[in-house]
N, C-alpha and C positions, 0 to 999 in steps of 0.2 A: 851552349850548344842550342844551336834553333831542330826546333819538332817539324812538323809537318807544316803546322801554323806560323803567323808570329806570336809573339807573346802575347801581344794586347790587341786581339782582333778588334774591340769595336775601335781602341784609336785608331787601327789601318784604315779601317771603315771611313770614322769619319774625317781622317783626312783623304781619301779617296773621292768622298762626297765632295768635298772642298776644292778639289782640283778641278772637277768635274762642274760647278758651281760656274769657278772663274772660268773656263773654259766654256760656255754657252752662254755665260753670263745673264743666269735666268734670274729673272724678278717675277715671284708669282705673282704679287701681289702691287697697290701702290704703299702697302704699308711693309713690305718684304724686298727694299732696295737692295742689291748686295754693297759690301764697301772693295774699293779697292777696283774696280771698272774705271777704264776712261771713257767719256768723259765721267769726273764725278758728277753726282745730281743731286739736290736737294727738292724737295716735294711738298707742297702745302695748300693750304685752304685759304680763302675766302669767303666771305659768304655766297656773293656772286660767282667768283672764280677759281677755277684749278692755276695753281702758278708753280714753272717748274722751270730752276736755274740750272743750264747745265755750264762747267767749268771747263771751259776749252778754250785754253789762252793761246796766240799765233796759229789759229785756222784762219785759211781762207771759207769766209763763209759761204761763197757759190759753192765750195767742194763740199758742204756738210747738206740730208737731206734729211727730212722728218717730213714722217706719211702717219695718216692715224687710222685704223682700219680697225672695227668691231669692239672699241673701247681699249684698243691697243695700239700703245704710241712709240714708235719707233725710230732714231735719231743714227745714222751712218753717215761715217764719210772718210777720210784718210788725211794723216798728217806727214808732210813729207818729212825728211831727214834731214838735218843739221849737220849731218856729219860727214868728215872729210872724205874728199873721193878717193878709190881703191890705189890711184896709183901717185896718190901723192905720199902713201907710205908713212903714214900718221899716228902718232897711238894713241888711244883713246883709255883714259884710266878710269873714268867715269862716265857712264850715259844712263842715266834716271830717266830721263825726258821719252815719253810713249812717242817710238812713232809709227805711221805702216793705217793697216785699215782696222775702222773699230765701228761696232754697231751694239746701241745701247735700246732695250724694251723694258716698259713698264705698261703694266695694265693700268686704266682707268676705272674709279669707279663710276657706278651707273649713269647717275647722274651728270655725265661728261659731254656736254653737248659737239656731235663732231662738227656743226656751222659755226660755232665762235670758237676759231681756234685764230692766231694771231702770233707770231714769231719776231723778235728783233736781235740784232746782236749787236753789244757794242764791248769794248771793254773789255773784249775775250771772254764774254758770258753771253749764253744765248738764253735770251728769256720766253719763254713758250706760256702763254697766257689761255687757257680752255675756257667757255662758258659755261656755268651749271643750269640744268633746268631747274625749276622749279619744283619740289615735291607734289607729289599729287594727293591731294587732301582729301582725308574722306568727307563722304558726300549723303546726305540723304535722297533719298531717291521716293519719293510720293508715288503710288499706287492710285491709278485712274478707273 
């Protein structure tokens, strides 16, 4: 017999979290990707460059956008359907395959120059290449 509660509030909790997660599909961080978002991404360094594969096989690449605004890069676009039209009366036993509208965000960090950004896709990968600055080195500074 259930109480007031469930049983295990914090698992409702944190699968509530979890729904709520995939559903905004928040990345705080570049080090805090969620899994399980389409497209997937993978994220890395360079010394020179930020490099970030994202995994979106049969897009049309005019239909996909990425904008980078305040060290946050943001990737939308929409994959049509594959699937049979309503009046051919089809069944479908399986559809894995995402389709519909999707938009993916990662923060960058600091060092993420927004002028050398650089995008290609081939191969159902889009590769997004960022420039890093430069650290800024301390410095002595001489008194006149």
């Amino acid at each position: 017999m259930y109480g007031l509660f469930p049983r295990d509030v914090l698992a409702e909790l944190s699968r509530l979290q979890g729904e709520v997660q995939r559903a905004f599909d928040i990345s705080p961080s570049i080090r805090g990707l969620g899994r399980g978002g389409f497209p997937a991404i993978n994220v890395g360094t360079l010394p020179e460059t930020l490099e970030l594969y994202v995994f979106a096989p049969g897009l049309d690449p005019t239909t996909v956008e990425v904008n980078l605004d305040r060290a946050v890069l943001s990737i939308a676009g929409s994959r049509k359907t594959e699937l049979p039209a309503p009046e051919q009366k089809a069944s479908v036993h399986i559809n894995e395959r995402f389709q519909g509208k999707f938009q993916r965000v990662v923060s960058l960090p600091d060092d993420a120059d927004p002028n050398g950004v650089s995008a290609d896709y081939r191969d159902g990968i889009l590769h997004i290449k960022i420039k890093r600055r430069e650290h800024s080195q301390p410095r002595r500074i001489t008194i006149q």
